[in-house]
N, C-alpha and C positions, 0 to 999 in steps of 0.2 A: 612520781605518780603515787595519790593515793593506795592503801592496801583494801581499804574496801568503798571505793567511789561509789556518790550516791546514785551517777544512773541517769534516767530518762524518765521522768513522770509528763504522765499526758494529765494537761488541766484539761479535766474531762470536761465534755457540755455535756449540759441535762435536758435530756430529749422531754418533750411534753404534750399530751395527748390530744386530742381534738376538743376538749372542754377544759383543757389549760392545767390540767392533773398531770404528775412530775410521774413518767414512765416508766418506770427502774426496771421494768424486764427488760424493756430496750436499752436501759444505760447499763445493765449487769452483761448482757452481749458484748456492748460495745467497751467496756471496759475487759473483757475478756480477749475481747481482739488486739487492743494494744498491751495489753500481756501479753500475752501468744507474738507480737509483730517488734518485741523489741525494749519496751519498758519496764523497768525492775517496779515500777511503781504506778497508779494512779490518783489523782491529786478532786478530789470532791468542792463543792462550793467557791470555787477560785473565781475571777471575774471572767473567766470566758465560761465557766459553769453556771455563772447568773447566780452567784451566792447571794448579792444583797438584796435578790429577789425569793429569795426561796425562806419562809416560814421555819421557827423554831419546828414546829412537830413537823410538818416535811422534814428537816434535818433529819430527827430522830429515824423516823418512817424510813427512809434512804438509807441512814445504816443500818439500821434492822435490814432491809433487803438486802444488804451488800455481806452481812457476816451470814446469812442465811442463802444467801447464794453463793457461798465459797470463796467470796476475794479474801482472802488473809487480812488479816493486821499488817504484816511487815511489808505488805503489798500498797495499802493506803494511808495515803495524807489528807487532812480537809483542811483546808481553809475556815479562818474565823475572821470577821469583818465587824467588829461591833464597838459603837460610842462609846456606852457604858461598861468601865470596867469590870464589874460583877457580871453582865452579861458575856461578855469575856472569856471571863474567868468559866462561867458555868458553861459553854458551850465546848471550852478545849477541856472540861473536867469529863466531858463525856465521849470525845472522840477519844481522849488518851484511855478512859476506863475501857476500850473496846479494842482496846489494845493496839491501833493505829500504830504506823513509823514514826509521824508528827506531826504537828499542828504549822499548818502557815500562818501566820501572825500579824494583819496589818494594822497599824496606827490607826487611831480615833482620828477621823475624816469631819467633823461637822464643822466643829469651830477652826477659823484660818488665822496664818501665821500667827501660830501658838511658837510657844520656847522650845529649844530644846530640852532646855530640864524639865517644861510640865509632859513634853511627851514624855521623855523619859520616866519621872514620878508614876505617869499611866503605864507602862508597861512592868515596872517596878510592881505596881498594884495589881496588875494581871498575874506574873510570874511569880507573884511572891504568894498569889493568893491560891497556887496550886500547892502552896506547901510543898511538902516529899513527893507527890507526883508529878511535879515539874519536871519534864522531860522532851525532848524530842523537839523545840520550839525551834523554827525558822524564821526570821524573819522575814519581812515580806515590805520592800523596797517599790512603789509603783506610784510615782508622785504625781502622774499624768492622769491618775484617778484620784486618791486621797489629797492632791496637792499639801502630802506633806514628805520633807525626803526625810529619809535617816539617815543623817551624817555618820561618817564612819567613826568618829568618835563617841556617839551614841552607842553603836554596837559596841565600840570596847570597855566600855563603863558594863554594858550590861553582860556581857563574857565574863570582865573582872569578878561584878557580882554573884552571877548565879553559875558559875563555870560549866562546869559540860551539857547543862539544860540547855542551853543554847547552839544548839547542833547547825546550823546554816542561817544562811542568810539568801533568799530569792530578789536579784535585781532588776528590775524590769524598771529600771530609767531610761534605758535607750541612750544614755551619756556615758561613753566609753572613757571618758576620762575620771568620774566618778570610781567605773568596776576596777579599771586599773590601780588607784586607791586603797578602793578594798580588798583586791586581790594581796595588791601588798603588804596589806598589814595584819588580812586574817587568813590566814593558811592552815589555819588551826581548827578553823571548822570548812564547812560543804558551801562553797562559793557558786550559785544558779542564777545562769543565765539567765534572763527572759524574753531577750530580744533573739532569734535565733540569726540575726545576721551577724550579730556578735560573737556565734556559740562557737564556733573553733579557736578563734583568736584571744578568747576565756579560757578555754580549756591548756592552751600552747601556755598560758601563763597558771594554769594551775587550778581554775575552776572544776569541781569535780561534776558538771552536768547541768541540767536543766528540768525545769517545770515549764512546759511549754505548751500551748494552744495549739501551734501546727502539729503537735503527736499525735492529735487525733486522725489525722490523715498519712500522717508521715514517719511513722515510728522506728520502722526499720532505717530510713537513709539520717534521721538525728540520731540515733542509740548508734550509729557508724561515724558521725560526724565526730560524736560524742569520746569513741573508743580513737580514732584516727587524728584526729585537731587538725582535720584537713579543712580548709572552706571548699565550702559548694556553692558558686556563684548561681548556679539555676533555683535551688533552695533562696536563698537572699534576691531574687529577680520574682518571683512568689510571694512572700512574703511583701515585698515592695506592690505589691499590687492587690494585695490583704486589706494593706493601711491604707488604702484609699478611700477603705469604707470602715464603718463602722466595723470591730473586728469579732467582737461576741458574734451577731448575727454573720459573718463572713464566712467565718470558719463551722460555724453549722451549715452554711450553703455548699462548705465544699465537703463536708460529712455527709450531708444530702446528695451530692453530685455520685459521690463514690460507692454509694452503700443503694442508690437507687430510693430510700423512703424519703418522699418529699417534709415527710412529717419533722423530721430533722430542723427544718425550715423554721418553724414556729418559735418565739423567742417572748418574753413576757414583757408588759412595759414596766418603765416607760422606752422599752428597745420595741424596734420593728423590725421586720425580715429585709434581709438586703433584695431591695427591688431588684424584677427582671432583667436589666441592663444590668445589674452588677452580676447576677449569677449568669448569664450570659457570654461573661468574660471570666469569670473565676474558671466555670466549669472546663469551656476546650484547655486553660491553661493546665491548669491540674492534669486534664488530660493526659497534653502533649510532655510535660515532665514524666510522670510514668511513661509513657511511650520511648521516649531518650533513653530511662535508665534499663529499659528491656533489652536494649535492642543491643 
């Protein structure tokens, strides 16, 4: 067991108002609740946060509200999503300046089956372009968006070179024969689930946690999954019925379901809100899960 595991970050969603304006009194609530429910951490601009939807000055705006509304630094992570390296660069130059835990990290998405050395050279150019404030960087592993993976000898090139800056690695490939891989061969830093049907059988081999969508609803029973590496087959039977829709908008339908604001609902394109036959069935599921674990 790690001495000090990274935890349970909720990739937050970004609530958004009735004229499509990013809500931050309602996400500084809701990021206080999964504080308060179990999470050492919350995780900004991620893909269930609708990062690559969300505007350079939104960014800014968003964390102005979040260190102005008391979330701590060592409380939040953001996410960066961006082609160009200098963009990059200048985005994680400002979450770190504001004293963040760390940056998630994903690879340059536009151009397909590129190299691994020219990903590599790009993150080289990101990392190297923080100079002495290179710190805190996660990777971030999600090839069923970027369709690009990070081989796990990608990561150890970049461990090698920039050594303790590169604090984790977030996997969200959903190929448990990939995490087991990388479990094996970096122990050395903070190995995050993404997929939470994975998250105990991560954690049994050594994974210190996750960055995860379902925390927005569920933070107490993952920050237990998390401390136990028990599975919870009704969590992964949830989640299986997540992915049948689109998952950004899904998991706002079940934050709407829970919290009662249908406002939750609304998601920016080019996403649409999971039609009523989907929230239909999300919502009694959700339900009947809390209902089990009461009883």
């Amino acid at each position: 067991m790690h001495p000090n595991p990274f935890g349970l970050s909720a990739a937050l969603t970004t609530p958004f108002d009735a004229v499509g304006r990013c809500a931050t009194d309602v996400a500084i609530a809701h990021a206080r609740r999964c504080l308060r429910d179990g999470c050492s951490s919350v995780t900004l601009f991620g893909t269930t946060g609708e990062g690559s939807s969300i505007s350079a000055p939104e960014r800014t705006a968003i964390l102005d509200a979040f260190e102005a509304g008391g979330i701590r630094g060592d409380q939040l992570v953001a996410c960066v999503m961006a082609n160009a390296a200098g963009d990059a660069v200048a985005q994680s130059a400002e979450i770190l300046a504001r004293g963040a835990r760390g940056v998630l990290l994903a690879p340059p998405s536009y151009f397909k089956n590129v190299s691994e050395a020219g990903v590599l050279a790009w993150f080289r150019e990101v990392i190297g372009g923080l100079g002495a404030e290179a710190r805190g960087i996660i990777l971030y592993n999600i090839p069923s968006v970027t369709a690009v993976e990070l081989p796990v000898s990608l990561i150890s090139a970049l461990r090698a070179e920039f050594g303790p800056a590169i604090v984790g690695v977030k996997d969200s490939s959903g190929n448990w024969s990939y995490t087991e891989r990388l479990l094996a061969g970096h122990r050395d830093i903070a190995i995050l689930i993404g997929d939470e049907r994975s998250l105990a059988a991560g954690v049994r081999l050594g994974a210190q946690g996750a960055i995860s969508g379902m925390a927005n609803v569920l933070p107490q029973r993952l920050s237990a999954l998390i401390r136990d590496g028990r599975d919870n087959p009704t969590i992964s039977e949830l989640v299986e019925v997540v992915l049948k829709y689109p998952v950004t908008p899904a998991v706002k339908a079940l934050v709407a379901h829970r919290s009662g604001d249908e406002g939750w609902t609304r998601v920016r394109a080019p996403l649409v809100s999971t039609p009523a036959e989907g929230r239909a069935r999300l919502g009694p599921m959700i339900d009947r899960f809390f209902a089990a674990a009461a009883a």
